[in-house]
N, C-alpha and C positions, 0 to 999 in steps of 0.2 A: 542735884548738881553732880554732874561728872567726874567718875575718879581718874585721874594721870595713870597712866601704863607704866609707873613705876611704881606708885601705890598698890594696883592692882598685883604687880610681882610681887610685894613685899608681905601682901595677903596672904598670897598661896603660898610664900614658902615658909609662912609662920604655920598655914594650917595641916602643908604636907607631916611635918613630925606628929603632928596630935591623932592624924589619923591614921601614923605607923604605930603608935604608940595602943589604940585605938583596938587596932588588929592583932594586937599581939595578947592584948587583953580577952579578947574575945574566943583567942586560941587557945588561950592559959583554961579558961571557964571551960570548952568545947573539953578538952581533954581533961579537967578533974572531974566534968559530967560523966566521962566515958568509963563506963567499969569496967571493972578486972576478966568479968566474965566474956565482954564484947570484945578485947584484947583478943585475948583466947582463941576465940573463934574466927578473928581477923587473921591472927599466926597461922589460926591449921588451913582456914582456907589455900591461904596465901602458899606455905606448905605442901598442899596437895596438887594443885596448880604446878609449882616449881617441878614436884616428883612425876606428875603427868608428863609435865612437858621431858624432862632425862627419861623415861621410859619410852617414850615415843622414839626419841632418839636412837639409844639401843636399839629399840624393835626396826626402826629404819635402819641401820646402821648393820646389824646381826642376819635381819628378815628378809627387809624390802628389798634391802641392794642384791638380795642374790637370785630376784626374778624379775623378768622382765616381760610386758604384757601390751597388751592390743587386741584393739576390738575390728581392726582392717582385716578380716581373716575370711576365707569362703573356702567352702566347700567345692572341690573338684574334682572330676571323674572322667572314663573314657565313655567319652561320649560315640556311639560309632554310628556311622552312615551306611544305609542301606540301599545301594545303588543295587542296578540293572551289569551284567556282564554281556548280554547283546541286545539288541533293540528288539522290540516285540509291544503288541498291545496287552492291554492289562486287562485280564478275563475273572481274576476272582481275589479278594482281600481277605488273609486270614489272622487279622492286626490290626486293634485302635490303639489311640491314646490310653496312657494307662494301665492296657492292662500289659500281664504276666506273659513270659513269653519262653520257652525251655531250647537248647542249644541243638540246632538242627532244626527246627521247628518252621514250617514252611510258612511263608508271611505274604509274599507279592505269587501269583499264578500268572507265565504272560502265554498268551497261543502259541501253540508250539505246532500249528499245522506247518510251517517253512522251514520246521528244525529237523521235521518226519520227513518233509520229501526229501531233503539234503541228504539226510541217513539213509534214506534208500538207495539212493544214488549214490552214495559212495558205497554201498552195499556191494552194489550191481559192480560197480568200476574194480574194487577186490577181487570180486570174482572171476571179471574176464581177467585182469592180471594174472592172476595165478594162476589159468589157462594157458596164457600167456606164454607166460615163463615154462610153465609145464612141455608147452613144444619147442623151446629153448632145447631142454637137455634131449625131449627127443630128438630131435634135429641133430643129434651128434655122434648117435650109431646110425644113424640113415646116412650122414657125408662122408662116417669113416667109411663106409661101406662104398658110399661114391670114390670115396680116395684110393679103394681097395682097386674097383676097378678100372680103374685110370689108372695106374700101376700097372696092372692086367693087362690091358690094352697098349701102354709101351711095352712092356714087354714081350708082346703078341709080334710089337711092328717093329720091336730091334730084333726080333729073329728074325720076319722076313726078311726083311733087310740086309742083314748077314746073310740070307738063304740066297738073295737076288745079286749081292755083291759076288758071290760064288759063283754062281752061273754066267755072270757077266768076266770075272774073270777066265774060267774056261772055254767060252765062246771065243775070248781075243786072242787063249793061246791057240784055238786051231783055227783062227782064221786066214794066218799067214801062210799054209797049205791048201787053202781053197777050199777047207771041209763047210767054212761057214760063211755063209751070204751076208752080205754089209746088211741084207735086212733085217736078219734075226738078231744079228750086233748091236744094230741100235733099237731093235724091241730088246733085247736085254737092259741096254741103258735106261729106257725108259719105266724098264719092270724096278728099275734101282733108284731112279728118280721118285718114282711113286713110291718106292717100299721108304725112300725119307724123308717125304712130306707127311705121311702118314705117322710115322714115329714122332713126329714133331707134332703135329698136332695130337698124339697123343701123351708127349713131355707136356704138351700145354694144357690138358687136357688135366693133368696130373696135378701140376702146379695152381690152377686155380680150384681145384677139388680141397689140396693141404688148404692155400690160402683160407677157404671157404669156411674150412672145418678150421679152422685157429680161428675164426674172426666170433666164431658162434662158441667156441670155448673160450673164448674170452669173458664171454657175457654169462658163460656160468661156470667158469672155475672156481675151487676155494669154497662156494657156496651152496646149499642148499636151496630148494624153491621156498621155504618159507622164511630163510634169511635173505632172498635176494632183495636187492634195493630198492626193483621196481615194486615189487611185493608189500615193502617196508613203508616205499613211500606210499602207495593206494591203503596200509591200512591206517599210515597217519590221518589219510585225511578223514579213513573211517573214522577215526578217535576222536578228533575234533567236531565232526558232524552229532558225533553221542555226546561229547559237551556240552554243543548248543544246544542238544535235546533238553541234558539234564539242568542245563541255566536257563530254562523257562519257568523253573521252580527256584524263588529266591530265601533259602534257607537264615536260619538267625542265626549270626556268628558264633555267641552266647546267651548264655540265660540273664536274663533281665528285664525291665520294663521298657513299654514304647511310648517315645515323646518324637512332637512337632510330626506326624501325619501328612504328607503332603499329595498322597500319591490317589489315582481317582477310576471309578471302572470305566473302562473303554478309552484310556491315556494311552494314545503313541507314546512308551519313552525309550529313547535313547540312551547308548551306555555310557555309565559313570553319569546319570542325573540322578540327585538325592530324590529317596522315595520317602524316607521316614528316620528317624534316629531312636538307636537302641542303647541303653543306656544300666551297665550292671551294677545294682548297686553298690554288689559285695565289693567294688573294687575302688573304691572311694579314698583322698586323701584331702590333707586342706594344705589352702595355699597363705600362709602370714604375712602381711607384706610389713613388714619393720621400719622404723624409722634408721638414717646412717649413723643415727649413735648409740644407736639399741644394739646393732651387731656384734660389738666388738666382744661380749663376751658370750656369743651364743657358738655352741660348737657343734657338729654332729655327735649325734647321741644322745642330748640331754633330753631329758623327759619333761615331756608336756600336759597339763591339765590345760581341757577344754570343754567350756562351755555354747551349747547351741540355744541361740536365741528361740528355735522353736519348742525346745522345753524347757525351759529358763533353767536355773540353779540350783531344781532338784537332781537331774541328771548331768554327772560329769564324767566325760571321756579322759580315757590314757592315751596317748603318743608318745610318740620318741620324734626326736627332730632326723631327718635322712637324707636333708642335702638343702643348700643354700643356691640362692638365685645368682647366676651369673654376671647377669646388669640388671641397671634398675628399670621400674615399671616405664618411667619416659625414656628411656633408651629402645627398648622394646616396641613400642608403640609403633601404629602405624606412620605417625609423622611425626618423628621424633626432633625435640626443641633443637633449634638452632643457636646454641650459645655463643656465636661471633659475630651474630649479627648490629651488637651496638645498645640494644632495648633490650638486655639478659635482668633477668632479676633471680638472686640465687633463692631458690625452692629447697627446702627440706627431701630430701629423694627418700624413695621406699624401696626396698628389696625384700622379693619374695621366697620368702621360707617354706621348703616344704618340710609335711609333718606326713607322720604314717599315723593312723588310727587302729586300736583294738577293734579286730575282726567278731569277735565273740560281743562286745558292747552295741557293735554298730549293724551285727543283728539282732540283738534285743532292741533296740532305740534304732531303725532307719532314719536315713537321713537323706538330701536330694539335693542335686547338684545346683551349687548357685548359695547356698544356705549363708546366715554368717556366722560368725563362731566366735568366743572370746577365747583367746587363746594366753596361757603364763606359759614361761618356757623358766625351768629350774635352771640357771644359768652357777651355780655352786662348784660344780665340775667344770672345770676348762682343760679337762685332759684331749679331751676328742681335738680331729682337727677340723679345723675350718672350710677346707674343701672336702668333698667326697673322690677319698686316695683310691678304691678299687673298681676295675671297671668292669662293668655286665658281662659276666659268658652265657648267661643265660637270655631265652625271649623274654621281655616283659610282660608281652601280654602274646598267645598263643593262642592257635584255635584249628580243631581237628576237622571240622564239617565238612570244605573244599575237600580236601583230598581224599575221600570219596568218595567223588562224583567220576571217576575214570576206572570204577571196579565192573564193571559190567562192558564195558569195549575191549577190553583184554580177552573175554570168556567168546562175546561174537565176533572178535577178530580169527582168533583158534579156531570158532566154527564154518566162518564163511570158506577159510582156508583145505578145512580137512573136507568140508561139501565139495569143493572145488579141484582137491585133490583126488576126490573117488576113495573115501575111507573118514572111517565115527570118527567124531572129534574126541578128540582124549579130557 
């Protein structure tokens, strides 16, 4: 027979105390089971635990907060491109991948038969210049000399002249007595007419002699033959033509290895196309990229411990931090985020940190560009500043090889000149 649901209440709430009752019992018996000794080692556990966890804290608190760390970090370096300065075929490769390569060190060979006849010919063009110009200055005691006598020669026909105005006036004073004939009269006039066509063309004669002789001391006053300009400018083009001799041979900027090979025997190339990249290692830095709330206590200067994943955590590097990123890596980018466009979702941004590495470590342990690196940055000191305050007077990176290559055109510019001028080159 069925109980009423008031019955059934009146069950359960008779039987809830008995099984509170029940419980309490069973917890009285649980704990006079429990000995003294299990007590004990409930407390220290319990104890230990508690002091672990305050230790932790401190050490977070004392330790952790005063570095800050990242495994977004890579190695980077000057990477440099080994272009062509003129166009030429490629005759001979002195350069793979890999291997070593010393600073001067010739690497691409291009035919240089187009660089020799150009040299020659500007050889040949120096020389006749300074021929040239050489009968310039002689040309200028040969017109004084013409000026001399055109000079000469006015003054030859302003004495006739004077001699024949003489004559003609004394024929006129005695002709009014009948001593002299209308004829001889005017053969005098005419001995006077002539003696000043004469004079005149020898003023003009005179005048374009100066003229002549200024126009050509023009072109070498003040100067020298082997400072003249036309001189100057034929041995420019000598110089440049010894250029393109000497940029047939494509020198290595620096010492270091050769990566990415692209270049092949018998290639037409063209100037400014990459032939190979050279890559030093000694000159190597890393780049951190940090998250925007990791910055705020990193400064310049602070010192860095890092680790390269290619020899894990037996070897650790020194740095120092030497300058902070300007914008962040999406700003930077080549298609950098559009945040007005409506669909923004805000992204955690990374700014990259550079670090300088021990030069002395990172030749004992090389390392190669691209690498990743764990990087802590001692963030304890926050004296430094946050930007880098002084700016470079020095090159960063420098290189003596190019200049050079124009020591041997100064020596046969001297010689073509002193050949040309009839006397040893000094």
């Amino acid at each position: 027979m069925a109980q009423s649901p008031s019955t059934a209440n009146q069950g359960a709430a008779a039987a809830a105390p008995a099984a509170a009752a029940s419980g309490v019992q069973i917890e009285t018996a649980v704990s006079r089971r429990m000995s003294p000794k299990r007590k004990r080692a409930l407390t220290a556990v319990l104890s230990v635990v508690l002091l672990a966890g305050i230790c932790w804290g401190l050490y977070d608190y004392f330790v952790l907060s005063h570095f800050e760390d990242t495994d977004n970090a890579y190695v980077q370096g000057n990477v440099i491109q080994i272009t062509p300065q003129i166009g030429g075929t490629v005759t001979a490769i002195f350069a793979d991948e890999t291997e070593p390569v010393q600073a001067g060190q010739t690497l691409v060979q291009l035919d240089p038969a187009d660089a020799r006849v150009a040299l020659a010919q500007a050889e040949a063009a120096l020389g006749q210049t300074v021929r040239q110009v050489r009968t310039l200055y002689v040309n200028n005691a040969s017109l004084g000399a013409q000026v001399k006598l055109r000079e000469a020669d006015a003054a030859r026909a302003r004495t006739q002249l004077a001699s024949a105005q003489q004559d003609l006036q004394r024929r006129q004073g005695l002709s009014g007595g009948g001593a002299v004939s209308q004829e001889e009269l005017s053969h005098a006039r005419d001995q006077v007419a002539a003696a000043q066509s004469a004079l005149d063309a020898a003023l003009a004669g005179a005048v374009a002699a100066r003229e002549q002789l200024s126009s050509n001391q023009a072109l070498t006053d003040g100067t020298q033959v082997e400072q003249h300009p036309s001189v100057q400018a034929a041995a420019a083009k000598l110089r440049e033509a010894w250029l393109a001799v000497q940029r047939t041979e494509l020198p290595a900027p620096v010492s270091g290895y050769i990566s990415k090979r692209s270049v092949q025997l018998g290639q037409r190339v063209a100037p400014g196309v990459p032939l190979m990249t050279l890559v030093p290692l000694d000159q190597l830095w890393v780049d951190a990229n940090f998250k925007e709330n990791q910055l705020r206590d990193i400064r310049v200067g602070q010192p860095v411990t890092l680790v390269a994943d290619i020899y894990g955590g037996k070897v650790e590097y020194s740095g120092k931090v030497i300058g902070l990123g300007i914008s962040t890596g999406a700003a930077s980018s080549l298609l950098p985020a559009q945040n007005a466009t409506g669909n923004w979702i805000k992204v955690v941004q990374r700014v990259p940190v550079r670090i300088a590495l021990d030069a002395a470590q990172v030749k004992q342990h090389p390392l190669r560009v691209g690498l990743s690196m764990l990087v802590k940055v001692d963030v304890a000191d926050r004296s430094g500043a946050e930007l880098t305050a002084v700016a470079r007077t020095e090159p960063m990176a420098q290189t003596q090889v190019f200049s050079r290559a124009d020591e041997g055109a100064e020596a046969l510019v001297r010689k073509i000149i002193a050949q040309n001028m009839g006397r040893a080159a000094s």
